[in-house]
N, C-alpha and C positions, 0 to 999 in steps of 0.2 A: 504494500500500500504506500501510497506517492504521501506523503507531510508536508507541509508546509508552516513554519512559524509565526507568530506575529513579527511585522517588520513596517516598514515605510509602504510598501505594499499594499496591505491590509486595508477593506474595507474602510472608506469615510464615514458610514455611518454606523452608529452606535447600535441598533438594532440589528443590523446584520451582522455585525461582529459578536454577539451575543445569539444567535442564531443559526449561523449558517458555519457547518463545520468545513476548516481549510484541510478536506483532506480528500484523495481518492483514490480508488483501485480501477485503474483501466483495463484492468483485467476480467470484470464481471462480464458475464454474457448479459445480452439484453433481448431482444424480439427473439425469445424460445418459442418454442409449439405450446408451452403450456401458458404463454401471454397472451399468446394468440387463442386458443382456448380459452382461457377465463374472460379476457377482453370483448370476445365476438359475442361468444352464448350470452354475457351478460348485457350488452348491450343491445342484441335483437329484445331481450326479455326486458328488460327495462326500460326498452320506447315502447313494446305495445303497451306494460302498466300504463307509464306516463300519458301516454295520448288516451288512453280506456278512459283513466282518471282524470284527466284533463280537462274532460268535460260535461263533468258531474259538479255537482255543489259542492259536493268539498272534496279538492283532488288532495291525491293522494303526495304527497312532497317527499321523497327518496334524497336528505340531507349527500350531502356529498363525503362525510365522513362515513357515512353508512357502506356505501359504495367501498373507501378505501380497504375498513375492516373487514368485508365480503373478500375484496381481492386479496388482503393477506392472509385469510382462513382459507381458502378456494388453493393459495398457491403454497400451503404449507403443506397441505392435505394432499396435494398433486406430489410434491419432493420427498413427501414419504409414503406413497403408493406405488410411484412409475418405476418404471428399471429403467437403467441408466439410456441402456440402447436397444432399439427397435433393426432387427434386423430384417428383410425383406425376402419373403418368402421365393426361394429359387437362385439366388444371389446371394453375391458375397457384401451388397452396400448395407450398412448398417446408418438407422438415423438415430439421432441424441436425441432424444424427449425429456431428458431430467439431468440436465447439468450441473446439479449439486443440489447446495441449501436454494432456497428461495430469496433472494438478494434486493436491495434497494432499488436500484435499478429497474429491475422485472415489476417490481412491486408500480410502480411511478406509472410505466409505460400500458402495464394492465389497468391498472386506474384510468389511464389519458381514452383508453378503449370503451371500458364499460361506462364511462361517465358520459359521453358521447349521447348515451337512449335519455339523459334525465331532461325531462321537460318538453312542456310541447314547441313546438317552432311556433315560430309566430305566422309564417305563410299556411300552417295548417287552419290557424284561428281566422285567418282572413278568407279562406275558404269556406271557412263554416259561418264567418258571417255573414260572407255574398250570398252562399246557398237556403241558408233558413231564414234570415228576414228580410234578404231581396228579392230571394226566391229566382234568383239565375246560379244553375248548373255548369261550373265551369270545365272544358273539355280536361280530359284524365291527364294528358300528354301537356296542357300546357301549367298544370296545378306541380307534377311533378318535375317539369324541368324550371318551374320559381322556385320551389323547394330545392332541386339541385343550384342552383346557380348562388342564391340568398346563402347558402351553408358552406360553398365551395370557395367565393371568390375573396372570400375575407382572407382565405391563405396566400392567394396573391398578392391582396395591398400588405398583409402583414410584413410581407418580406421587404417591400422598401424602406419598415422603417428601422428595420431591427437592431441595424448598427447605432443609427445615433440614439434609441431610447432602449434597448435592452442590454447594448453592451458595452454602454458607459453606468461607472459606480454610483454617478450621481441618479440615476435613475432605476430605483431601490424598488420597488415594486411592495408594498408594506402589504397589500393583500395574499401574498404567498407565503408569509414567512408561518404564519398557524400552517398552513401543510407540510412546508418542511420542519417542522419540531414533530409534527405529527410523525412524518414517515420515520423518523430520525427516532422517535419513540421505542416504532415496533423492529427497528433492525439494530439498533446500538448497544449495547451490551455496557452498562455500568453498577460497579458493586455498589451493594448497601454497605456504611460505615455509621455508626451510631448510631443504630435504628433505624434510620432514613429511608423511605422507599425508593426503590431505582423509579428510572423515568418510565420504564414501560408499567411498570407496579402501580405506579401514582396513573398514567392515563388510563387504564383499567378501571382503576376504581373509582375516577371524577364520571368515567363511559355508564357503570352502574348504575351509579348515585343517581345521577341527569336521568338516566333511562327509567328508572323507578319514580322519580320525579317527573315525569312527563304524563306519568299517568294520572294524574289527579287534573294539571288543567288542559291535556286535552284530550281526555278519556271521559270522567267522573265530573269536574266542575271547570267547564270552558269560560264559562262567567268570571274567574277569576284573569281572564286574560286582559281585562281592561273593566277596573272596578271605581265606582265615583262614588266616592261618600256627599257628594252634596245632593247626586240626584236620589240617593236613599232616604236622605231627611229631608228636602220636598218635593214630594213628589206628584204635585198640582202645579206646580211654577214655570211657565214656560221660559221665563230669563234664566233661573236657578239654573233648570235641565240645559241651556244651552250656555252658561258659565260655566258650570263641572262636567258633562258629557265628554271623555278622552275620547271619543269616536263620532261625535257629531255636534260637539261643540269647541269651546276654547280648553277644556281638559284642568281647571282649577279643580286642585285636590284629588285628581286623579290618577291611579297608579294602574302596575299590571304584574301579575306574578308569574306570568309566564315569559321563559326566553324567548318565544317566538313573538313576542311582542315587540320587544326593542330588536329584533332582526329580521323583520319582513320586509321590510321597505328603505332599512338605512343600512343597512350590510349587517354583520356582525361588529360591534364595539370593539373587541378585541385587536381588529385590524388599525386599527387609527390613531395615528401620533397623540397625546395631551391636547398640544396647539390645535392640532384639527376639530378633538372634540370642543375644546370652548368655542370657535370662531362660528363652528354647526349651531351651537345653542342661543348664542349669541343671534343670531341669524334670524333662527328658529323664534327669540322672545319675538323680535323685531315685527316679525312676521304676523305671529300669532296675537300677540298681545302689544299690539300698533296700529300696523297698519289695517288690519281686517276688525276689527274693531272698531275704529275711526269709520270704516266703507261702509260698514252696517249699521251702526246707529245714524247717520248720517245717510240713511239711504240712496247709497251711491248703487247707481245700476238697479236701481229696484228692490234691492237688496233684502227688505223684509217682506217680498213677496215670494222668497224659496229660504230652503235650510242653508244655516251659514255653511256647510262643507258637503258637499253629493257630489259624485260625477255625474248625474245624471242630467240632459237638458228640457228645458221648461218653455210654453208660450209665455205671452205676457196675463194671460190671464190666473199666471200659476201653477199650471197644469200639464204633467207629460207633453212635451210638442209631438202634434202628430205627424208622421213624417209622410204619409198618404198624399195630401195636400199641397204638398212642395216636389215632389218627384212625380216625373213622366213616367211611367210602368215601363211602355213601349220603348224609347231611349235610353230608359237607365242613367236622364241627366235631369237638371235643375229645371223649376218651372220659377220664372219669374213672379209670373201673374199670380199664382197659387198661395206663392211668399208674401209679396204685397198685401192681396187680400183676406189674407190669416194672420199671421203674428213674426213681430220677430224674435230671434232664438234667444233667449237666455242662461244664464248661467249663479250656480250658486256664489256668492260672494269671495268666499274661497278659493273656486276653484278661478274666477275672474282675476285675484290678485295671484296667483299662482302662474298663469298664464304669463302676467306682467314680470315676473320675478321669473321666470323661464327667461324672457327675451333678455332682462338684465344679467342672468346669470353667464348665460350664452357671449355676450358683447365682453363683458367684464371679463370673463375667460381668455379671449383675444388682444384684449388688451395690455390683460397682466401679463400674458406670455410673451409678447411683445417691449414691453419695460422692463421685465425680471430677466428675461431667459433668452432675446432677442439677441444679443450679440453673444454669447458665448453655443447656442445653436446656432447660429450663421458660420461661427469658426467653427463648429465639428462639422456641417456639412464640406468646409472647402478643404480640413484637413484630411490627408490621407484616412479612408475607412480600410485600413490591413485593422484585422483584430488581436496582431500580435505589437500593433502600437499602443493598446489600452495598458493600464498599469492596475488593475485591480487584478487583487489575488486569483478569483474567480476565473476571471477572462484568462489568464495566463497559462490557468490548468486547464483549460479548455480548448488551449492550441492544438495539444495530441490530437485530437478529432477532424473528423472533417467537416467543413462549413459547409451549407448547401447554396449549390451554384444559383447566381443570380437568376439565369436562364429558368430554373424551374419556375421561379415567380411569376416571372416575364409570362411565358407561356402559359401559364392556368389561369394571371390575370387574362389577357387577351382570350383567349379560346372561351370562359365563362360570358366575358362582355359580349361576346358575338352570340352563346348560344341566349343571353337573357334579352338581347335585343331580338332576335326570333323569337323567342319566344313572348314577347309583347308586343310586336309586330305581325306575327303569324296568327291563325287560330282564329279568323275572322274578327282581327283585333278585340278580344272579351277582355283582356286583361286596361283596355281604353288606355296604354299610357303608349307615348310613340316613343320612337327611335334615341330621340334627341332627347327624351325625359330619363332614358338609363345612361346615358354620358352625362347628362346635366349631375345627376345621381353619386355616378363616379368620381366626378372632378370633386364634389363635394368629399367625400371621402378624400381624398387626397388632400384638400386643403383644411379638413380640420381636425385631421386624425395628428400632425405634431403639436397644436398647440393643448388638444385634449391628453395625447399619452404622456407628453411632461408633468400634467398637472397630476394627471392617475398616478402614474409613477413615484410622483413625491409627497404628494399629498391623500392618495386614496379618493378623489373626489371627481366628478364629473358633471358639467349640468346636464338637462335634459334637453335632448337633440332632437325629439319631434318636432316639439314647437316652430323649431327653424325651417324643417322640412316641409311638412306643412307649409307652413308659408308661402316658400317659395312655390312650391308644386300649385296651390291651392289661387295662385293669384293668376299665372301667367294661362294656366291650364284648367278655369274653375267649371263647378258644375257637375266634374267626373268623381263620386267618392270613390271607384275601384283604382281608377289611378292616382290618384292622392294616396291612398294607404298600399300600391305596389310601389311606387319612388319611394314612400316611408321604408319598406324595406331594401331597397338597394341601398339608401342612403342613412335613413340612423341605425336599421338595424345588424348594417355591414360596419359601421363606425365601432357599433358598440362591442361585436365581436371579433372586429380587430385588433380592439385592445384589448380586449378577451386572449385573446391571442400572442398576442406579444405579452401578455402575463405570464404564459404558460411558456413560454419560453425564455422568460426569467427565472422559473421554477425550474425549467431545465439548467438553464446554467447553474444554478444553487444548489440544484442534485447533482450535478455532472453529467447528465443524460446528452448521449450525442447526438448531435442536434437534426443527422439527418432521421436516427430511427424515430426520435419524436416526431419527425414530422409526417413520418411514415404512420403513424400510430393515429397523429388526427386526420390525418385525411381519410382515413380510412374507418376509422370511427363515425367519422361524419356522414358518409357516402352509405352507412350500413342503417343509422340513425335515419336520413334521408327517406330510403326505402323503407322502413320498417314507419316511419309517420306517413307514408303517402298509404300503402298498401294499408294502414288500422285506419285509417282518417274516412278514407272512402267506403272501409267493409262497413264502419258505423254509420254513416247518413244511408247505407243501402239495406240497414237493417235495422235500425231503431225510428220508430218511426215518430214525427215531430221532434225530431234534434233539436236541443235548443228552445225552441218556440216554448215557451212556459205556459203561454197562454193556451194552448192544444193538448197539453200533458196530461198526464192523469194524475192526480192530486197526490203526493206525495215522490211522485217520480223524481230521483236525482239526476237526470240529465238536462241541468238546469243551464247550463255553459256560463259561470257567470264573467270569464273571462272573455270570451269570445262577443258579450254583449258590452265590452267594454271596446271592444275595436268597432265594434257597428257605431257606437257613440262617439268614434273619432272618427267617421267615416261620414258620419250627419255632419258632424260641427265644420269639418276642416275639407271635407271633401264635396260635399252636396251644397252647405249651404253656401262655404270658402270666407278666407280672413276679407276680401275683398267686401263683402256685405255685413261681417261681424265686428272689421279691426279698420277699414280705412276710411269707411263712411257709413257703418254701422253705429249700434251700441256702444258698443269696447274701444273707439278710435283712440283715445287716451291711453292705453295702454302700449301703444305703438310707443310713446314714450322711456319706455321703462328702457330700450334698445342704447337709446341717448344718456338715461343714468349710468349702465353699463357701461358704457364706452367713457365714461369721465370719473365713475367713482374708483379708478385703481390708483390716479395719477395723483391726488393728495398724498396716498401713503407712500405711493412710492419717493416724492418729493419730501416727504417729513424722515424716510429711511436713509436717504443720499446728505439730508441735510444734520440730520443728529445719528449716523454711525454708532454710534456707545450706545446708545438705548436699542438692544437687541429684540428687545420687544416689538417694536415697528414693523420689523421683518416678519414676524410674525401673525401679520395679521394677513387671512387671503380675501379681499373683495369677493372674488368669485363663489367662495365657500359661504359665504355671507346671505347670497343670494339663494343656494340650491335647496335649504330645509325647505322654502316655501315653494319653491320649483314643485316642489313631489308632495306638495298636499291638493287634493288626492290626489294617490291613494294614501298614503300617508297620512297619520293622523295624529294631535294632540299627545296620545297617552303613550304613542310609539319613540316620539323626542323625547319625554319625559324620562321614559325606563330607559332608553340608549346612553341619554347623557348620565343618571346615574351608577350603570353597570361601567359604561367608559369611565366613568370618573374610578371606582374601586380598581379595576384592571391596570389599567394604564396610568394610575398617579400614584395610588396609595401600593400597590400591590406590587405596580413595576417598579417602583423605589425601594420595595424591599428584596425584594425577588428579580433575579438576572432574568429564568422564564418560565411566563406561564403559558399554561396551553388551557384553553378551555371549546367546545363547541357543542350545540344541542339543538333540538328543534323538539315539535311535540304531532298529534296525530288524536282523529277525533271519535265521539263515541254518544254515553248514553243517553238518556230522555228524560229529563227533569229541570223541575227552575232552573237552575245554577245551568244547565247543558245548551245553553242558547249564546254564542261569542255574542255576545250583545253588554252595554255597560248599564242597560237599565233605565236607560234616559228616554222613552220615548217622544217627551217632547218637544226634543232638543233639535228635531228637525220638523217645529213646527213655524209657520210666517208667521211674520207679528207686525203686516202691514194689514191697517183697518180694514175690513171687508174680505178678503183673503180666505176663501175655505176650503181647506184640504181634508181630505176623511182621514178621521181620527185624531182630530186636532180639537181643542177651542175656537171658535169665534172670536175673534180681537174687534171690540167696538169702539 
């Protein structure tokens, strides 16, 4: 095994040098038959769950350490059953199926495999929202080659960035570092010395503990996932209930006991510097207890004529909009007239300043990365990229290996871009988006994929990238919801798994994993995931009958999609009705603003950072971070900041001050029928209008 010591070398940042062991054996085997065995079976079987459960009420969520622990029992259990060599019956060639112990390495790359099936694609959900409540069938061949293309081509852009943001030091990747302590867990071998449990002894039994604890709030009492002591003691008050509601008000005094509370919507706490979490919370008051605040009492936008936080959209009389009324059946586009003479769209107060703090987070993003990180990224682009010029420990050890050739990029990007252009050009254009809206698409992704993977990279943070897409699709090209939410996927959904992407090949380099089997591993994982959601996606609309449609169900039926009814609701707002009637001479045109705060609020701090140096604190503040709490309400919610910022606070101040490393990870999983078993915080009236006249069933009357 290769060592290496602490020296000048050595990781810059504190976290990885506490994390990531300088050491390796290039001598482990990696893509075995029994990788390829555990990686494949698990990952055909764990996309049918994922899409089965996808789209029911309450899908079924396969954490991703679940996965790890499967692939290292799956590959223990394989190295001590297989003989060494399989020999071929009639001949003399013999094959290796069991090269020894079960190794780090194998462990990583069988992981990269089966984690491949967790989740539904998003191009599956966009199918199933055109099919059940547009009620247009889209051709088989062009559903699965968006699927191919949406899944595939993100390994193309990945590869042009990978030198300047995955294998320079300064861009630490702080999302990966729980996986490597994790894997590092189950393969490192450390004595007990005064009692102390070794590391794999200790992650065993937080794995128990968590597990037995999962059972009560989301088995037995789901109610404790987000509980409000003020809507318990009054529970006639519609201000009260929508003061303390952590799920459908401002969340005053409200908490939640479950970890999947504070990690649904804002990552895992664990993963996030100190500084990140205050500047999140900090954000998050701003947000919550300011600015939406001020919109509502103030009846800004109509504001107490719907609940202060819903995804869902409303006429102006209050009331579901009906989308009947505004869309042609026959064309599958906009009706003007329709619009005019019924209402125009609204939106919960929340989710209005949310929308604004999108476009702020997005500009401010561009900005900062342009003041902070503009010249020293302009000199890594023109300096030589050889990776035997980097000077982190990491990268050094990673020379032994072979890089993968630029040319594979090249190639899978272009051949993808062609087959996604046929394929929303062909097929008697169903997919409505043309030629020039999948380059529009692309060049997006290229141009915001480095200012977004610096910021991921260092700070764990991203804003949201619809909103921008959207826009643009939605302005130049409006009228069309199916092509508005296919650009949404060329374009934010390729951004976000590009970085996705280039994470994972951080984690590669921190395992030592060579970087062509890695890549070997996702493509192929992908391509397996791929098929495995196209062939379940369509056996389900061809066998269950009223997919989705809630209203045709039969009462109590879990094929509720409530996911998939959240893409039809981005498909109304940004695609049928388009920002062009909502944002430039609509309702919301003020919100267009928020583009303009963005774009100015980085440049105080950064001038207050240049001009007082000694106060390190400065630097520490991200504009951008500032903006994204209220970016992501909804789905995000009150009681979800709450419990993130207090578990980040224990983890990562009180705990990593005492403690070099912790590892923690859980999620929960749902169950019986009683009071307490409803995820609900009890507030029902917390999403009631409290504009005069205003009547919603099951509300009060406000006179």
């Amino acid at each position: 095994m290769e060592e290496t010591s602490m020296h000048q070398d050595q990781s810059p940042i504190e976290q990885v040098r506490l994390t990531v062991p300088t050491t390796d054996d290039p001598t482990l085997p990696t893509l075995t038959l029994r990788v390829w065995i555990i990686g494949i079976t698990g990952c055909i079987i764990m996309s049918l769950v994922s899409v089965m459960t996808g789209f029911r009420q309450n899908p079924v969520g396969v954490p991703n350490f679940v996965v790890t622990i499967l692939c290292y029992s799956l590959g223990k259990f394989m190295a001590s059953v297989l003989p060494s060599n399989l020999r071929v019956r009639g001949t003399r060639i013999k094959i290796s199926i069991n090269p020894g112990p079960f190794n780090i390495k194998e462990h990583l790359l069988s992981t990269v495999i089966f984690s491949s099936g967790l989740g539904t694609m998003p191009a599956a959900n966009l199918y199933a929202a055109t099919r059940a409540y547009f009620r247009i069938s889209i051709h088989p061949m062009a559903f699965f080659f968006l699927l191919l293309t949406t899944n595939s081509i993100i390994y193309g852009f990945a590869g042009f960035f990978i030198k300047p943001f995955v294998n320079r030091s300064e861009m630490w990747w702080p999302e990966v570092l729980p996986d490597v302590t994790m894997f590092r867990a189950f393969h490192e071998k450390d004595e007990k010395s005064n009692a102390k449990l070794s590391r794999s002894q200790f992650f065993f039994m937080v794995f128990v503990i968590s597990f037995s604890y999962y059972i009560i709030p989301g088995y037995f009492f789901p109610s404790i996932s987000a509980v409000s002591v003020v809507c318990l003691i009054w529970k006639r008050s519609i201000i009260a209930q929508q003061l303390g509601s952590g799920l459908n008000g401002f969340g005053i005094g409200s908490f939640g006991l479950d970890w999947s509370t504070s990690t649904s919507y804002t990552r895992n706490p664990i993963y996030y510097p100190f500084f990140v979490i205050v500047n999140t919370m900090v954000g998050f008051i701003i947000f919550m207890y300011i600015v939406v605040p001020f919109a509502y009492w103030t009846n800004s936008f109509k504001a107490k004529s719907f609940p202060i936080i819903s995804p869902e959209v409303y006429d102006v009389y209050g009331g579901r909009y009906n989308l009947s009324r505004v869309l042609d059946g026959s064309s599958f586009q906009f009706k003007q007239d329709g619009y005019e003479s019924y209402s125009e769209l609204y939106l919960s107060i929340a989710r209005a300043c949310s929308i604004g703090f999108g476009f702020a987070a997005l500009a401010s993003s561009l900005t900062n990365i342009v003041l902070s990180h503009g010249r020293s990224f302009w000199n890594q682009l023109s300096q030589s990229t050889e990776r035997r010029g980097c000077s982190d420990i990491h990268m050094q050890m990673m020379n032994k290996y072979r890089s993968i050739p630029m040319w594979w990029f090249i190639r899978l990007t272009i051949s993808m871009i062609g087959l996604a252009v046929f394929t929303c050009e062909g097929f008697g254009n169903e997919l409505q988006l043309p030629y020039w809206g999948v380059l529009l698409a692309c060049l997006l992704v290229l141009t915001l994929v480095p200012p977004l993977a610096a910021l991921r990279a260092t700070a764990c943070q991203q804003p949201p990238l619809s909103l921008f897409a959207h826009i643009i699709i939605g302005y130049f090209y409006p009228g069309r919801p199916l092509a508005n939410m296919v650009f949404n996927l060329y374009s934010t959904w390729c951004i976000e798994y590009t970085l996705g992407t280039l994470a994972s090949f951080k984690l590669g380099i921190y395992m030592k994993i060579p970087p062509r089997e890695l890549f070997f591993a996702q493509v192929i994982g992908t391509f397996l995931a791929t098929t495995s959601d196209f062939v379940v996606t369509w056996w389900l609309f061809s066998t269950v009958k009223d997919l989705c449609r809630t209203e045709l169900l039969p009462r109590g039926s879990p094929w509720t999609c409530p996911s998939t009814r959240m893409i039809y609701n981005e498909m109304v707002v940004w695609g049928l009705i388009g920002p062009r009637q909502m944002f430039f001479k609509g309702v919301y045109s003020k919100l267009v603003y928020f583009f303009l705060i963005g774009n100015i609020a980085p440049i105080p701090v950064w001038i207050l950072a240049r001009r007082f140096p000694e106060k390190k604190w400065i630097k520490l503040i991200l504009v951008p971070v500032l903006f994204m709490p209220g970016a992501k309400m909804p789905p995000a919610r009150a009681v979800n900041y709450i419990c993130w910022f207090v578990l980040g606070f224990i983890f990562n101040y009180i705990i990593f001050r005492r403690w070099e490393r912790v590892v923690g990870k859980m999620r929960g999983i749902n169950g019986v029928n009683w009071w307490g078993s409803s995820v609900s915080d009890h507030c029902p009236l917390a999403t009631c209008p409290t504009e005069p006249g205003v009547y919603v069933e099951g509300c009060p009357l406000v006179h």
